[in-house]
Structure formats: C-alpha cells, structure tokens
N, C-alpha and C positions, 0 to 999 in steps of 0.2 A: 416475506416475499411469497407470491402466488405457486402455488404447486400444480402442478400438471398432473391430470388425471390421466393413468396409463391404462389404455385402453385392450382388452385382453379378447377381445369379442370376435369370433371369427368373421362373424360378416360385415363387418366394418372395410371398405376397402381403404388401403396405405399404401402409400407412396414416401419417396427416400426424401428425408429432409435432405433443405436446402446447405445445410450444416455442417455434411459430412467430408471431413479429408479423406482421401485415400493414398496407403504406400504399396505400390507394386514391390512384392517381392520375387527374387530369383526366380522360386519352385514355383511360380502363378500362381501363390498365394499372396494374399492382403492384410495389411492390417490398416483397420479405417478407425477414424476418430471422429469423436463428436460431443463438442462442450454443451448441448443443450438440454442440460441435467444440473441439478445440484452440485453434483460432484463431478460429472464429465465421465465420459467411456469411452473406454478404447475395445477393439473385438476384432480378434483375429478370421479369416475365412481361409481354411484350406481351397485348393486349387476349385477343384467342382465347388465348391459354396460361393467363391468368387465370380467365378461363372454366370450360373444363377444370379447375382447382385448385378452385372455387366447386362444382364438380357433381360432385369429388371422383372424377373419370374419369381416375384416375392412370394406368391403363397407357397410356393414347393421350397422356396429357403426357409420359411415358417416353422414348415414342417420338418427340419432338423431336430435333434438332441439340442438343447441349451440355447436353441436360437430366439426365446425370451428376451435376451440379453440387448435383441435390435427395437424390441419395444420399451423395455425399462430406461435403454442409454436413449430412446427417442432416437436411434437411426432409421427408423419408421414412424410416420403420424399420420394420425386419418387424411384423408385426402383431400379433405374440404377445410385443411384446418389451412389459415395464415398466418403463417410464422411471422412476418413482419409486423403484423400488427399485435401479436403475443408479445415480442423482444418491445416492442413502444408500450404497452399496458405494463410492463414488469419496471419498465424506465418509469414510467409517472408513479406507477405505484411506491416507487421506492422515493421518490424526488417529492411527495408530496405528502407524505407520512410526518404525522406530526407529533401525537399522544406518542410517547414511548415510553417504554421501560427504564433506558437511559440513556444520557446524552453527553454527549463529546464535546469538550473545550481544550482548546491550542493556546497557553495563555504563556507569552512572552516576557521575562522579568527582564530583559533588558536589551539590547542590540549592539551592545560590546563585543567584543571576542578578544582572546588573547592570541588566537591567528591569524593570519591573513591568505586564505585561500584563494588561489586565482580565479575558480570559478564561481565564486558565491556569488549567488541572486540578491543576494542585497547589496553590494557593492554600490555605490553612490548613495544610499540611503543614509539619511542622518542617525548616528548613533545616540541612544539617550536610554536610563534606566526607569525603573519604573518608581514612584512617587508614594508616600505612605496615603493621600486620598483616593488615589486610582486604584492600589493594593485593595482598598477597603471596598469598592467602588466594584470592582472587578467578583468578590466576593456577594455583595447583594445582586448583583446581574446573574449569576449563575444562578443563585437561591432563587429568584423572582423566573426564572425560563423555565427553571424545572416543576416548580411548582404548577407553574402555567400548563404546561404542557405534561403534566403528570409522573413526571418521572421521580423514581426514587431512588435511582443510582444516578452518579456521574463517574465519567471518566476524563480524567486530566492528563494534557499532553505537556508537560515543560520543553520549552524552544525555545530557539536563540535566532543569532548571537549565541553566545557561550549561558547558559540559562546557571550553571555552576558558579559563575561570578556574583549569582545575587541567589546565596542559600540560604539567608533569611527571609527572604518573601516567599523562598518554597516554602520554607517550615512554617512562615506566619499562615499562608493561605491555605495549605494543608492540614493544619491541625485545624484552622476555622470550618473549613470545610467536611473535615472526620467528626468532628464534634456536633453539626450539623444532620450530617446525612448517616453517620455510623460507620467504623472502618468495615464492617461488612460489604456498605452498598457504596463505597470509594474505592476506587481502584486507578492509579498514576504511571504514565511510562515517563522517559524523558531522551531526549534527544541531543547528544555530547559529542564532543571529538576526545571525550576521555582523559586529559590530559591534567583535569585537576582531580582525578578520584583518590580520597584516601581514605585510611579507616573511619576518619569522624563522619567523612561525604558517606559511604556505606553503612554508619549507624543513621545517619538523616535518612535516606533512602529506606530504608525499615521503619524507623517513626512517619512517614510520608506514604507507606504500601507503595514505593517506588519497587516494584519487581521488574521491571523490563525496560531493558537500556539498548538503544541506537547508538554504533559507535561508528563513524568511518573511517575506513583506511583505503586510502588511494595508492599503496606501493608499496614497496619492502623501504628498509630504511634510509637509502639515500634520497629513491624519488619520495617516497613519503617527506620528508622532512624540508626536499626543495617545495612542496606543491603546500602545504601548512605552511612553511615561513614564520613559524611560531615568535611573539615578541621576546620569551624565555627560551632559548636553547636547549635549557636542562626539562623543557617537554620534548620529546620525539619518538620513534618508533618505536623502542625498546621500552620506553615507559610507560607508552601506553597500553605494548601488551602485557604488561605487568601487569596494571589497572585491572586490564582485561581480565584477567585471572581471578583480581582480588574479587570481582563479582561474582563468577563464576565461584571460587569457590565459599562465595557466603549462600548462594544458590536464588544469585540474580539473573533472572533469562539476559543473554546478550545477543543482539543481531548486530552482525559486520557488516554493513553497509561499502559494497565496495562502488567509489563513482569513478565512471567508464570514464575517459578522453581521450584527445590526442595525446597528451604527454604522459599516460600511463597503460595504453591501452598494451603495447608490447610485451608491461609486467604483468596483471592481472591472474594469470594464470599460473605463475611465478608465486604470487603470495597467496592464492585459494590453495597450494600447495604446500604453504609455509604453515597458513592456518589450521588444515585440517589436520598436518600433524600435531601439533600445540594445542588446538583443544576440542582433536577428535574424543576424548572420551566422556566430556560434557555432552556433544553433538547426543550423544548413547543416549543418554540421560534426559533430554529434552533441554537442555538449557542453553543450547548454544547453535545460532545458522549464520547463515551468509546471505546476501540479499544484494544482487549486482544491479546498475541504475545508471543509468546515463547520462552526462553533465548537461544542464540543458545550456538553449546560447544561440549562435545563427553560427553561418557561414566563416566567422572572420576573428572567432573566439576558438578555444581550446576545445570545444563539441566536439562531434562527429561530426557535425550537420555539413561541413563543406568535403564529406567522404562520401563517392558514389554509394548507392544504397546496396549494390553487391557485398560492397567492403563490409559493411556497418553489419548485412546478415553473417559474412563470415565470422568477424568479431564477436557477435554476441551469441550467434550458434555455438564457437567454439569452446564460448563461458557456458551458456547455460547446459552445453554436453556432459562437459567435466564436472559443475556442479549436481546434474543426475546422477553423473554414476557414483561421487560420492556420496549420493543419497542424501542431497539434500533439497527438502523440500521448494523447490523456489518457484514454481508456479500453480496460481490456481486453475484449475483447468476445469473448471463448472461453470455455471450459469451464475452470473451478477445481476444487478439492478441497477448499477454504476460504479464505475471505479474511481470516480472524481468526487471528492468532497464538495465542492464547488452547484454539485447536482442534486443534492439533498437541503431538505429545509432545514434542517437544523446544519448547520455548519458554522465553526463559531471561533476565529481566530483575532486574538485579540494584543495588541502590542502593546508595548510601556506606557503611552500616553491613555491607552481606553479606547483607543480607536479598535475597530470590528470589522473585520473582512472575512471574504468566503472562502481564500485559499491560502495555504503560508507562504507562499511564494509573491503574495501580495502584501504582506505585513512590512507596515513602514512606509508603502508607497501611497501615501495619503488622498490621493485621486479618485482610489479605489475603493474607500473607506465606504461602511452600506451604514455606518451609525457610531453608537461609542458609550462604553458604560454607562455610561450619567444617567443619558438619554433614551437608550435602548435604538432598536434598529430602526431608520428614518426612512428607508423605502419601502413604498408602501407594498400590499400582500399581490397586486395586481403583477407590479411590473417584475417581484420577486416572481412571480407565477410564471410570468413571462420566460423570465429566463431558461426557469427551472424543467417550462417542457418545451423549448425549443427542437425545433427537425433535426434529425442526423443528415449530414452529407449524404447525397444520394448514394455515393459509391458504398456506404458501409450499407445500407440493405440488400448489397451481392456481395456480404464480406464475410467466410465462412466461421472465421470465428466472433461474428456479432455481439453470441449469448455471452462471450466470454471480456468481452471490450467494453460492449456499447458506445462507441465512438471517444471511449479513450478518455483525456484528460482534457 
C-alpha cells in the first residue's frame, strides 16, 4: 500500500485533516483521533493545546514539546493535499494489484453442516460435497493463478458448511499443495463451529500448517445450544469449549467469533466474561481473541437490522468497550485499502462443485458465480475492472473514518 510522506518542513502551510474525531473532556482537554495512518493515532491536548486546535493556530500548537506526533498520526497535511482522492488512489491501488507475493484461496469441501443455525447465509442453498475431479481441479487452478500471477506462497482458508465433515480433501489438497509450494511458503486457517475437533482432527491440523482456527459461539449454554440446533445433542457448549482448549493447548491460535443478534444480544457480554476467564491465559500468550460480528439479514430475521440505530450503537459500544478493557485487540484502527474481499483482484472463493465467487457469503448461490475450476474465471478483465473501482457513496467522502472503512463491505 502507498505510504505517505510526512512532511516535516516548516514552511509548508497545514491544515487539520478532514479525518479527525474529537472528545471533549471535563478539564477542556481533548483527546482527538485519527485513522489516517498505518497504524491510526490517537493524541491527547491539554487545555491551552486544545485551544489553539479550536482557533485553528497551528503553527503555535507546532511549536509545542511532542507535537510531531500531529504530523506523523497526519492530524495535519499540507494544505493543498486532497484526501479524497488519496483514500480513492489507495482503494484502486489495492483493488487492482495483481503480481503478489501470495495469494488467498476460500476453498469449500462441502456445504453440509451438522448444525442448523438460524442465521446462516446459506440457508436455502443446496447442499452437496465436493467430488474427487473437482478436488483435483481445484488444486491445478490454484497452481496455474499463482504461477500466473507470481506468487510463491499461498494461503488456504477451509469453509463450510462444516469443512470438518470432509477431512480427507483437507489432507488430500493440503499435502498436494505443501508438496508443491513447500510447507514454508503454505500456510491454512479454517473456519469451524468446533464441534467435531479431536486429537486425530489436531494431528491433521499440524500435518495441514492448520494453525489458526475461527470458532463461534453465540451464548452460554442453553442459548448456544438453542441457536446451533446441533443434529447430535452430544455437541454443545461444554464440548466445544473443551475443543477449544484442546487447540489451545497444542498452541493452535483460536479466534471466538461471537455473532451479535436479537436472540443473543442480551447474553454476549455474559460469555466475553465466561471466556476471558477460561482462557485468559492463552490471551497472554498470543493464542487466543474474541472477535464480535453481527448477524447479517434485513428487517424481519434475527439481525439487528429492524433495531433503531441508537440501539444497535448501544449494543455494540457496550461489546467492543468491554472487550478494550480486557485488552483485547478487536479493532483495526489504521488506514486500509479495503476491508471487503470482494474489492481486490485476486479474491478467490471456490465451492464443492468448482464454482468461483468473490465473497463467502456468495458460495453456493450459483447466479453469482464469476467462472469455475475447469475453466478458470469467465468475466472478462474490463467488467471485473469495473467493478473493482467503482465510486463510493457520496456520503462516505464526509465519513470521518473513511481511511479506516472505505465504504465497508
């Protein structure tokens, strides 16, 4: 991604990005934020420093102790510069990058599940597993992209449906694949509801460089166990934090995926509380977060979406509060290029039959299909272009955190 030259030159005149939050505090002091950085800054202003920022008398707040800090976080940029068309050049730039180093595959073994969650985005989608031609099929398309495109690593995403159900096509396409490219330059997460992990599935997961497992949990254990619906009873809560563990302690990273709704939203806070005692001490260690997510849907399903938008900030301020102070990482608060897959050229989600979409949330829905192993991707580079650098809604070029969105998903 493009880097920003930090301009240090006194005669340059600046002016306050358009970017900046401000919180008034008590004492007339501030603290302002500003994601248009790499990393995002935050910078306190005692009372007089504040002052000066309100009456817009930068060169004399310049000239503070530490007040670098408003040119590094970019809470000042030249004056002639336009942020909007900087956040649009870092958007193409990232959406249209193609040679890389490596490349990201979502590759489906099947669309079964052993649960039935109420809010799953595949619901009406036909279930079917994946086939020993497609398996194979699925393997030279990965080999023939990265070569194309230069890359010498990949990374593998396993997805479902329950992707556990079919732990032989992990292991067939995983070792074809490490045998290929080298378990150096492979590297695989996977994405579970947990519930079939045992010791054999965590020696697969090490033959496979499965280190990093997506688990969710939507409740403590009664609403968990109403919202899964498991077709085996002897999966549910308690099992799966078991599971949880057994990763953890072979020193498998684990992310708790917890999904927000109406029929869990009043627990949420209940089990971020469950969890961090049980396995704050991995947290220590790096191997263990929490990661809160909102059920998508409209108005007339389990969402939020038919919650005034008041609500919906109280709800999620009051998660992502709690998960700050126990110190757990859950936002990025720097500068993107996009946070949607869907907006990059390489994106590569592929389901049991070989068909090839550009988001998982699209896998299965065959309408949406952009090609399919065999054949490789059927639309052409133009309308893919198209897509790839369409305009942002007008309102998000007065959306303060822009650099940090880019108009979302």
């Amino acid at each position: 991604m493009k880097k920003y030259l930090i301009s240090k030159d006194k005669s340059i005149k600046m002016k306050k990005s358009m970017f900046v939050t401000t919180r008034i505090l008590e004492n007339g002091g501030a603290i302002l934020f500003c994601p248009d950085s790499e990393q995002g800054r935050m910078c306190y202003f005692e009372p007089k420093e504040f002052e000066l920022w309100e009456a817009n008398r930068l060169e004399e707040l310049l000239k503070h102790p530490n007040m670098n800090l408003l040119l590094e976080g970019r809470f000042l940029v030249p004056e002639d510069e336009n942020q909007i068309e900087i956040q649009r050049q870092l958007r193409e730039e990232e959406a249209l990058k193609r040679e890389k180093d490596c490349i990201s595959f979502t590759i489906t073994p099947t669309l079964f599940c052993n649960a039935r969650c109420e809010y799953c985005f595949q619901n009406g989608v036909t279930q079917n597993r994946m086939n020993e031609d497609t398996m194979k099929s699925v393997i030279n398309f990965i080999k023939s992209i990265s070569s194309r495109y230069g890359a010498k690593k990949v990374n593998i995403r396993w997805f479902g449906g329950e992707p556990l159900l079919e732990q032989q096509i992990i292991k067939y396409v995983s070792y074809e694949l490490i045998n290929h490219f080298g378990r150096e330059n492979y590297t695989a997460s996977i994405t579970t509801n947990g519930s079939l992990i045992t010791d054999d599935v965590l020696d697969l997961f090490y033959c496979c460089n499965i280190f990093d497992v997506q688990i969710t949990l939507d409740g403590l254990e009664n609403k968990y166990n109403q919202i899964k619906n498991y077709y085996n009873n002897k999966n549910n809560f308690s099992s799966v934090c078991k599971n949880i563990e057994k990763c953890l302690q072979r020193e498998i990273f684990v992310c708790i995926r917890l999904n927000i709704s109406k029929t869990n939203c009043d627990e949420i806070m209940l089990l971020i509380d469950y969890l961090d005692e049980k396995f704050k001490s991995y947290k220590d260690f790096g191997l263990f977060t929490i990661s809160p997510s909102t059920v998508s849907g409209s108005k007339d399903d389990c969402s939020l979406l038919s919650y005034r938008s008041e609500e919906i900030r109280l709800i999620l301020g009051n998660i992502y509060e709690k998960l700050y102070e126990l110190e757990y990482d859950v936002l990025d608060l720097g500068q993107v290029g996009t946070i949607c897959d869907a907006y990059r050229y390489h994106s590569y989600f592929i389901d049991p039959d070989g068909d090839i979409y550009r988001c998982d949330r699209l896998i299965g829905k065959k309408q949406h299909s952009i090609g399919n192993v065999y054949e490789g991707i059927k639309i052409s580079d133009t309308e893919l272009l198209s897509c790839l650098t369409q305009k942002l809604p007008e309102k998000c070029n007065s959306c303060k955190i822009l650099p940090m969105c880019q108009g979302g998903c």
